[in-house]
LOTI-962294 format. One record per residue (C-alpha): residue in one letter; x, y, z. Coordinates in steps of 0.05 Angstrom, whole numbers, plus 5000, padded with zeros to 4 digits. Layout:
N
aXYZ...
This chain:
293
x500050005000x503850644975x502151295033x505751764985x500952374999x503252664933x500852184892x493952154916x492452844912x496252794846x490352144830x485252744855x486853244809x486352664751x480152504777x476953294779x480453434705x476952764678x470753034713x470353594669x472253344607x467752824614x462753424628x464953764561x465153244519x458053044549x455353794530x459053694454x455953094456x449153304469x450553984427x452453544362x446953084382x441953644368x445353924306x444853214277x437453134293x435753824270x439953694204x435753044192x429753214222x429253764165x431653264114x426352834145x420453404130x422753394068x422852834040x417352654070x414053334035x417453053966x414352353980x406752573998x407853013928x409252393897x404152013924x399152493906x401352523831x401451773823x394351733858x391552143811x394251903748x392551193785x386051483788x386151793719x387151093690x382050763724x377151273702x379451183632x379050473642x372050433670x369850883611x372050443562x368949813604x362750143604x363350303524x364949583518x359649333563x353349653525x355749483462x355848733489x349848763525x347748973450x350148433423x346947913469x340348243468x341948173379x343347383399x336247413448x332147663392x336247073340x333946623389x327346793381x327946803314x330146113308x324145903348x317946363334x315745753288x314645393346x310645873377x303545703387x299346313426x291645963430x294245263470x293745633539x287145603585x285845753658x281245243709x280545043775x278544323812x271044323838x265343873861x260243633803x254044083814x247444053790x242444693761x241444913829x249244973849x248844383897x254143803898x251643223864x253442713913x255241913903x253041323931x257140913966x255440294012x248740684031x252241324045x252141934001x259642223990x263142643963x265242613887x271042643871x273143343845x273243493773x277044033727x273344663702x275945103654x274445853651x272046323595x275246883562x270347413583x273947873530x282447903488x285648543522x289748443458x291848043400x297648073345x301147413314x306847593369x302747713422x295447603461x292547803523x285347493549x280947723606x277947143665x274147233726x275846753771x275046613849x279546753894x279346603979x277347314006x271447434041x268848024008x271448123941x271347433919x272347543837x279147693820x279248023748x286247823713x290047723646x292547083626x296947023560x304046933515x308447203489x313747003435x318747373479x316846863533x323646463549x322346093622x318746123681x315246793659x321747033644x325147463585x331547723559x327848213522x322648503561x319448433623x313747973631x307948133672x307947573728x302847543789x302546953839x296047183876x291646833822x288046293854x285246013790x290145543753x293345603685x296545193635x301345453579x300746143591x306646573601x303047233618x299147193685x297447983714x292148053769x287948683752x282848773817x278448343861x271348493860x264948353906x261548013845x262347853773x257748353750x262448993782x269048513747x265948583682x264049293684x270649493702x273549123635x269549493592x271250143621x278350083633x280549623573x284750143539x289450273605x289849543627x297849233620x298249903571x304650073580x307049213571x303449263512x306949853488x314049583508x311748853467x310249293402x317349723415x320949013422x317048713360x319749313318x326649093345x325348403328x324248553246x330148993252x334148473277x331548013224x333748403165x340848643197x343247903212x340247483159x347947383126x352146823136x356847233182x352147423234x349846703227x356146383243x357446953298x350946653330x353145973324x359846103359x356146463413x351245863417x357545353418x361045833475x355245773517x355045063517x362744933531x360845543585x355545103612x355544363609x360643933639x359643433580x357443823526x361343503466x356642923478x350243343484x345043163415x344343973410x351444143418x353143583359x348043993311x350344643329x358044453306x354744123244x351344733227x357645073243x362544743203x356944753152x356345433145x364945523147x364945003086x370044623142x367843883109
């Protein structure tokens, strides 16, 4: 152990010096510190200025684009919505031979009854029953309208209410019609709150219920011109488009076109279609029509 006073006070005065350079450097330190995160700090702001300036341009030339893009969809959309109304109205075309308008009819199921309205009973082992119910058909009680593409006829049936037991309604077709009282071409009128039954018909419209048959009736004949006027209107419209389409797309181009849409749909559509009767025809046709023997 050295006890050489000198030397410790000497070790003191080492100690106090280091102190305060250790306290300067500290402040430089700290001093630099802050010049460095002011220097970056406004580089930071900066670039960070330069980058939301960026942004911003390449957002709106993003969004530039996409609006170009979503005008030239929707260009390209109506003229193929066009086009597939074009092949809607071919199809019809390639079917309105088939279409038959008179082979529709409404009914319903009732007891047999006799003059007086009463149910003619049967009988059974010495007991009078029930008959069994039988099917009635309706009248026309007027045609709302008739052209070779469309027709419209008036019924008064019953319906389950208690007071206004006659429902007054239009039953009908349409060479539009495609499936259940569905069209691509225009919209068929479709009710379900006919009681009375129907077969065939691919226009059913409710008009109004009535108390009695008599206040039905009058009704038709004084509202005939306004009932289903505006479907009516719409048909005539879409007949015109029909005999349009007719004329534009009787060549052998359009014809092929429809046959390639027609083959599309089926690949589109059936898992098997190569083996699908129809499918078979339509590539017949198709080569056909290319001269592709």
């Amino acid at each position: 152990m050295n006890f050489d006073i000198k030397k410790y006070k000497e070790a003191k005065q080492i100690q106090e010096k280091i102190n305060s350079l250790e306290c300067t450097e500290n402040e430089q330190y700290n001093k630099e510190k802050r010049k460095i995160y002011s220097k970056y700090l406004d580089l930071e702001s900066d670039l960070k200025r330069k980058k939301h300036t960026e942004e911003n341009k390449k957002r709106k030339e993003h969004e530039t684009k996409k609006e170009n893009l979503k005008e030239q969809r929707a260009e390209a959309d109506k003229k193929q919505k066009e086009f597939k109304r074009i092949i809607s109205f071919m199809d019809i075309l390639k079917k309105e031979k088939e279409f038959k308008k008179d082979d529709f009819c409404a009914y319903f199921y009732d007891y047999p009854k006799d003059e007086n309205g009463e149910i003619k009973r049967v009988k059974k082992d010495n007991y009078f029953c029930f008959p069994k119910k039988e099917k009635i058909y309706l009248n026309s009680i007027g045609t709302l309208y008739e052209d070779k593409n469309l027709i419209l006829k008036v019924y008064i049936g019953n319906n389950r209410k208690p007071k206004n037991k006659k429902s007054l309604f239009v039953l009908g077709k349409s060479v539009f019609y495609k499936n259940v009282f569905k069209s691509d071409i225009i919209n068929i009128p479709n009710d379900y709150g006919i009681n009375t039954l129907e077969e065939n018909a691919s226009i059913r419209k409710l008009i109004k219920d009535f108390p009695t048959e008599k206040e039905a009736k009058t009704y038709y004949e004084n509202n005939k011109t306004k009932i289903l006027k505006s479907f009516i209107e719409d048909h005539k419209k879409a007949v015109e488009e029909l005999e349009k389409v007719r004329k534009k797309t009787i060549s052998k181009d359009w014809q092929i076109l429809y046959l390639e849409e027609k083959k599309e749909n089926f690949k589109n559509n059936y898992s098997e279609y190569e083996e699908n009767e129809d499918y078979k025809k339509l590539v017949a046709e198709l080569k056909k029509l290319k001269g592709d023997f």
